[in-house]
LODREN-204216 format. One record per residue (C-alpha): residue in one letter; x, y, z. Coordinates in pm, 1 decimal, padded with zeros to 6 digits. Each point is the difference from the previous one (the first is absolute). Example, Ala and Ser with C-alpha at 12.3 -4.5 7.8 and 13.67 -1.06 7.14 Angstrom:
# residues 2
PT   r          x          y          z
PT   a    01230.0   -00450.0    00780.0
PT   s    00137.0    00344.0   -00066.0
END
This chain:
# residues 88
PT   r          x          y          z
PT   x    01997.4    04073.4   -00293.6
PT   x    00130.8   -00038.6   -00373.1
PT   x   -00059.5   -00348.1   -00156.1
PT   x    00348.7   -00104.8   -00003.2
PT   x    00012.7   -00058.5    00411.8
PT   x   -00028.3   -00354.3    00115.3
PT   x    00064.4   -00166.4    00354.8
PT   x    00328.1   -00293.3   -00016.8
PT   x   -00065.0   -00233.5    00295.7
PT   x    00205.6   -00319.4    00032.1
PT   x   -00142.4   -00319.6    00055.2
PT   x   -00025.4   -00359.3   -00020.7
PT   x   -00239.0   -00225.0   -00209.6
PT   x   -00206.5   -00243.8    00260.9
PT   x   -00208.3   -00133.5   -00246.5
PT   x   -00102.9   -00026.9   -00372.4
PT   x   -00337.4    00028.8   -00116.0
PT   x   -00132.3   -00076.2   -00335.0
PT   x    00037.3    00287.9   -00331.5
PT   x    00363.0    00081.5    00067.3
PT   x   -00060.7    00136.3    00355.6
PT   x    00177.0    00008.3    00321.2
PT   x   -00099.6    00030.7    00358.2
PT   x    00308.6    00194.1    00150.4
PT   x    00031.1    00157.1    00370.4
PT   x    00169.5    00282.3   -00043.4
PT   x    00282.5    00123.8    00288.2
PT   x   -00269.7    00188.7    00222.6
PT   x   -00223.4   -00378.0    00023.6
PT   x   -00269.2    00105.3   -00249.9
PT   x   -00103.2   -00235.8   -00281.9
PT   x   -00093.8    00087.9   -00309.2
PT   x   -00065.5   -00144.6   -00337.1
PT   x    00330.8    00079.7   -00250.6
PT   x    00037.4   -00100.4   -00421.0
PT   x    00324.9   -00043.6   -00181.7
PT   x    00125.6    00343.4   -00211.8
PT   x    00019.1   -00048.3   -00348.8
PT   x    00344.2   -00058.4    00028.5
PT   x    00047.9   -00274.9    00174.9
PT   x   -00282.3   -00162.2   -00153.9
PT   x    00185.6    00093.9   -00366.1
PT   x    00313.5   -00174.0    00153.5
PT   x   -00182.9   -00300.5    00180.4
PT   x    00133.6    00093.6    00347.8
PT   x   -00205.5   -00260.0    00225.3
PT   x   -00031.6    00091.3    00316.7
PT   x   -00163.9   -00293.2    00325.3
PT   x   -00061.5    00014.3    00343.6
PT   x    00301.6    00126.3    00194.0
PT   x    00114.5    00266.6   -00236.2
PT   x    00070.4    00366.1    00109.3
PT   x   -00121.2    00260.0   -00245.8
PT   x   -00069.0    00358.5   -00049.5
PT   x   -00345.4    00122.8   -00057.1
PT   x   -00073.0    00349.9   -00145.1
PT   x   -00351.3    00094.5    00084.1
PT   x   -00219.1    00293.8   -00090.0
PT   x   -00149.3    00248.8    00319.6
PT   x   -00349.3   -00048.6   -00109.2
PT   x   -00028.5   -00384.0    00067.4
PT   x    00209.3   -00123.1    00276.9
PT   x   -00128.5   -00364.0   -00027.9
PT   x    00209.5   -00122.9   -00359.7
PT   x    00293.7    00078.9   -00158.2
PT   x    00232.2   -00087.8   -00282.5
PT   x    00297.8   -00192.5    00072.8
PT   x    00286.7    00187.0   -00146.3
PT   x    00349.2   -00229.8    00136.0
PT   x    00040.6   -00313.4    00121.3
PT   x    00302.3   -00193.6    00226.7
PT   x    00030.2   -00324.1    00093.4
PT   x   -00115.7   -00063.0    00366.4
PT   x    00201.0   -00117.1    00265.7
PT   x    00093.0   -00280.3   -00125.8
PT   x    00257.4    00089.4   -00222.6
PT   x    00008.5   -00081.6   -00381.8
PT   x   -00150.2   -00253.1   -00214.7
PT   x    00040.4   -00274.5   -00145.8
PT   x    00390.7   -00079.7   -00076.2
PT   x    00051.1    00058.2   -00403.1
PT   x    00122.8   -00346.7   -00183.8
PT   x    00220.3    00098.7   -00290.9
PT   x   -00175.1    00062.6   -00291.5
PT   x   -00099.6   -00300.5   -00260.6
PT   x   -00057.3    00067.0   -00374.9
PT   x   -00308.7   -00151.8   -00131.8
PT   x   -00010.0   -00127.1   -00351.1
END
């Protein structure tokens, strides 16, 4: 097994816990403790309750996992945008 191989599960986030973690059940109804990639911390992609995401995890430890992509849950997007105000 070469270090490079990692399991991608879907998912959705149930709950947040404190430290930047995630409680997500995955697709096969196992729950395991997730973090944010860099990236999406780098780009402040928030993620709540609800959201689907995709969790890469290594073969050694089946019981956390790095969230790698994140889409909006079911129901549908966010807030609607305003148009944009310039601040003095």
């Amino acid at each position: 097994m070469a270090k490079e191989e990692v399991l991608t599960l879907d998912g959705q986030i149930d709950e947040i816990l404190p430290d930047g973690r995630f409680g997500v059940r995955l697709e096969n109804n196992i729950r395991i403790i997730a973090y944010t990639a860099g990236k999406m911390r780098k780009f402040r992609i928030r993620s709540v309750v609800g959201d689907l995401v995709r969790v890469e995890m290594t073969p050694y430890d089946l019981e956390k996992g790095r969230i790698v992509y994140r889409d909006k849950g079911p129901g549908g997007s966010g807030p609607p945008m305003g148009p944009r105000t310039k601040r003095r």
